[in-house]
C-alpha positions in Angstrom: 77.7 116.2 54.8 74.7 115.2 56.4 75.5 111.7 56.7 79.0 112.5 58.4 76.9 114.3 61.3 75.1 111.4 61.5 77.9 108.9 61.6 80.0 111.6 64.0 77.0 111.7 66.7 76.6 108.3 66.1 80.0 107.7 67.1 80.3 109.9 70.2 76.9 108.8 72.0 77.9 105.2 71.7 81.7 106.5 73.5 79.4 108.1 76.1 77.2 105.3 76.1 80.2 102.9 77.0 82.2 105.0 79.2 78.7 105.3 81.6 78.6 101.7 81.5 82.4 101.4 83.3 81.9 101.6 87.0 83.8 105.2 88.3 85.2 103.0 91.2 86.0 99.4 91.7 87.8 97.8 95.2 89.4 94.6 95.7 91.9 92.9 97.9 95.5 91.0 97.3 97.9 89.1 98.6 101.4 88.9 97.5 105.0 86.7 98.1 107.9 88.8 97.2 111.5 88.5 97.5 113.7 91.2 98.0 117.4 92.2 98.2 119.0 95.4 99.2 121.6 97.0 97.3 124.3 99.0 99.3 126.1 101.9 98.1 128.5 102.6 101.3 132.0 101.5 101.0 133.3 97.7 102.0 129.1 97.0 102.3 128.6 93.9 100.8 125.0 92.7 99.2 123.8 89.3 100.6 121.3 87.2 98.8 117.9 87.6 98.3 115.3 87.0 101.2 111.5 85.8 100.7 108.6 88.0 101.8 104.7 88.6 101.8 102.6 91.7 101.8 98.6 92.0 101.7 96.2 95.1 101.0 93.4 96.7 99.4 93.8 97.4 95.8 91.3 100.6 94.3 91.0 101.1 90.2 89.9 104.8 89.4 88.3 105.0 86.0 89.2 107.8 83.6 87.8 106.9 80.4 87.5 103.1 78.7 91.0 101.2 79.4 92.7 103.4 81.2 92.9 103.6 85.1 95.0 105.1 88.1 95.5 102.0 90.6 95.8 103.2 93.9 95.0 101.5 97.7 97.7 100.7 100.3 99.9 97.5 100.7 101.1 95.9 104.6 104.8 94.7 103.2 107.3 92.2 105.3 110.2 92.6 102.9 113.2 90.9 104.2 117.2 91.8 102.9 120.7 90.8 103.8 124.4 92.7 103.8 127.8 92.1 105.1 129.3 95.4 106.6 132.7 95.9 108.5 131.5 96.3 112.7 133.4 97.4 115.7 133.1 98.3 118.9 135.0 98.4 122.1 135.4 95.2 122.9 135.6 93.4 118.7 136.2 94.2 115.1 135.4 92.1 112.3 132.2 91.4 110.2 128.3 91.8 110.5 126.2 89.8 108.6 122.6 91.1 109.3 119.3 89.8 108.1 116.7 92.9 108.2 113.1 92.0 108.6 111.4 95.5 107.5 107.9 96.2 107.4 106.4 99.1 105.5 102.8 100.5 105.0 103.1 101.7 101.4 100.3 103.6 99.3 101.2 103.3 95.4 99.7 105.2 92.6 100.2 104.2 89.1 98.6 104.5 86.0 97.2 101.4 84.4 96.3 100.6 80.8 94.5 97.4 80.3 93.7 95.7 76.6 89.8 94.9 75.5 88.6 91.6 76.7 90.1 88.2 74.8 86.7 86.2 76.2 86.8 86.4 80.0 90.8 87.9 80.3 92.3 91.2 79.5 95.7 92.0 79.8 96.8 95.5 81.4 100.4 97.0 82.6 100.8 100.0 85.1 103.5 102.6 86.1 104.1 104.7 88.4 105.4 106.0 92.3 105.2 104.1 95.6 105.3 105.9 99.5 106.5 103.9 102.2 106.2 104.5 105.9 108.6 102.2 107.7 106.2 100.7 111.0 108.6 98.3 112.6 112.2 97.0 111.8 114.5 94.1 113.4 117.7 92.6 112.5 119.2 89.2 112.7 122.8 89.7 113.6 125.8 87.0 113.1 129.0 88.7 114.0 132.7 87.3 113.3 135.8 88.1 114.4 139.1 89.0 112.5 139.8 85.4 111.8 136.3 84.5 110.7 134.7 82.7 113.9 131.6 83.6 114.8 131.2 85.4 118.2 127.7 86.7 118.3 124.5 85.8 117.3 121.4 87.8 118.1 118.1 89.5 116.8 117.9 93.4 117.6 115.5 96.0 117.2 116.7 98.3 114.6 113.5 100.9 113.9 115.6 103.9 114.7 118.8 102.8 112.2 115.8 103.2 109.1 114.1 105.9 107.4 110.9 106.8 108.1 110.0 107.0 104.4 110.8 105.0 101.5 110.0 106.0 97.8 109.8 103.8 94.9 109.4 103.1 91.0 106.6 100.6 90.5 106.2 99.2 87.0 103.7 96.0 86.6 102.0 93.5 84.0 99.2 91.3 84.7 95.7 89.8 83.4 92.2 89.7 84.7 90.0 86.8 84.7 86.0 88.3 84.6 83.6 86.1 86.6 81.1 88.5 85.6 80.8 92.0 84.6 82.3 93.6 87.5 84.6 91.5 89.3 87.6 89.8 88.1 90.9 87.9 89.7 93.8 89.6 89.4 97.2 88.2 88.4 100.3 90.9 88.5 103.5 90.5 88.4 105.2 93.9 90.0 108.7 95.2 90.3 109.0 97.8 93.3 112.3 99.8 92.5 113.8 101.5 95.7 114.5 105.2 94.6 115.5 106.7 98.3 117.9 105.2 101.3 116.4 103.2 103.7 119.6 103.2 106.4 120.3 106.5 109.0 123.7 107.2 110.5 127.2 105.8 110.3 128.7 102.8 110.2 130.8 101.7 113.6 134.0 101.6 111.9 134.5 103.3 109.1 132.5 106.5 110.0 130.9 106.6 106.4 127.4 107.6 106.1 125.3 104.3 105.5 123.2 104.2 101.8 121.6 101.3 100.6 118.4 101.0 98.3 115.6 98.3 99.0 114.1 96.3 95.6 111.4 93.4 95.1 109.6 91.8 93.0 106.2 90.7 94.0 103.4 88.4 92.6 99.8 90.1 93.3 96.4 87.2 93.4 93.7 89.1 94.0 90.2 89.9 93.4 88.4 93.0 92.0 84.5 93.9 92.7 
């Protein structure tokens, strides 16, 4: 019995012992190409292909015991999507094609789990919820007529057809490299799932309400202090 205590207190001052040797807090900073594509749920919308991208931010880990972490800091995003919607107006009817070039300030929390150190790498995955706030939105416009001919071409400011806020499903996987104790490059592969609409009003000729969804993937290089 005696022994047990002394194995059990053992046991939990070396716990203690490690968990005062993580640092509460560690800051870093990323950069990130994505590529994104917008899925539309509005009748006769069309989904384009995918569009290249970057975003760059400040990445905080939040340590709540040994291995486990909530990942938190805020990301500058240019995402970039296509669609192909039915347009009229006065004067035309035919076919939009429209390149959006969105830009979001998005603050993610998720909750990360990272593996013990194989030499200088660990492995770690996290899940969990992104908020965007849309800051500026344009649109590249190519319209055609009826019979397919191209009659417009132009680039338009489009901030008040968005959302102001964007929410999203963020699942992850990546590996540290340790230079030393403390700091570490990052390497993350990231899926950011749209969960809300990023569109506002109606479309110009069929009078449906506009829905579409905004997805990327993004590859995170950073480093951790």
């Amino acid at each position: 019995m005696k022994q047990k205590l002394i194995l059990s207190t053992f046991i939990l001052l070396f716990g203690f012992q490690t968990f005062a040797q993580l640092k509460p807090f560690r800051f870093g900073v990323k950069a990130a190409p994505n590529v994104a594509w917008i899925s539309a749920d509005t009748r006769d919308y069309e989904n384009d292909s995918p569009v290249l991208g970057f975003s760059w931010g400040f990445v905080a880990d939040i340590t709540l015991m040994e291995h486990y972490f909530l990942k938190t800091g805020f990301n500058f995003d240019y995402l970039n999507g296509k669609l192909i919607l039915p347009f009229k107006n006065d004067s035309v009817s035919g076919t939009l094609h429209r390149k959006y070039n969105l830009r979001y300030l998005e603050i993610p929390l998720t909750f990360k789990m990272r593996t013990n150190q194989f030499g200088k790498f660990a492995l770690f995955g996290h899940i969990g919820f992104g908020a965007g706030f849309r800051m500026k939105a344009r649109s590249q416009d190519e319209l055609y007529n009826a019979s397919g001919s191209l009659i417009l071409e132009e680039e338009n400011d489009i901030t008040d057809e968005l959302t102001l806020l964007r929410g999203s499903l963020i699942v992850g996987i990546g590996t540290e490299f340790f230079i030393d104790q403390s700091t570490s490059i990052i390497l993350d592969l990231t899926f950011n799932n749209g969960l809300s609409n990023i569109l506002k009003g109606e479309n110009s000729k069929t009078k449906e309400a506009q829905k579409a969804y905004l997805h990327y993937f993004q590859l995170n290089i950073g480093v951790m202090f």
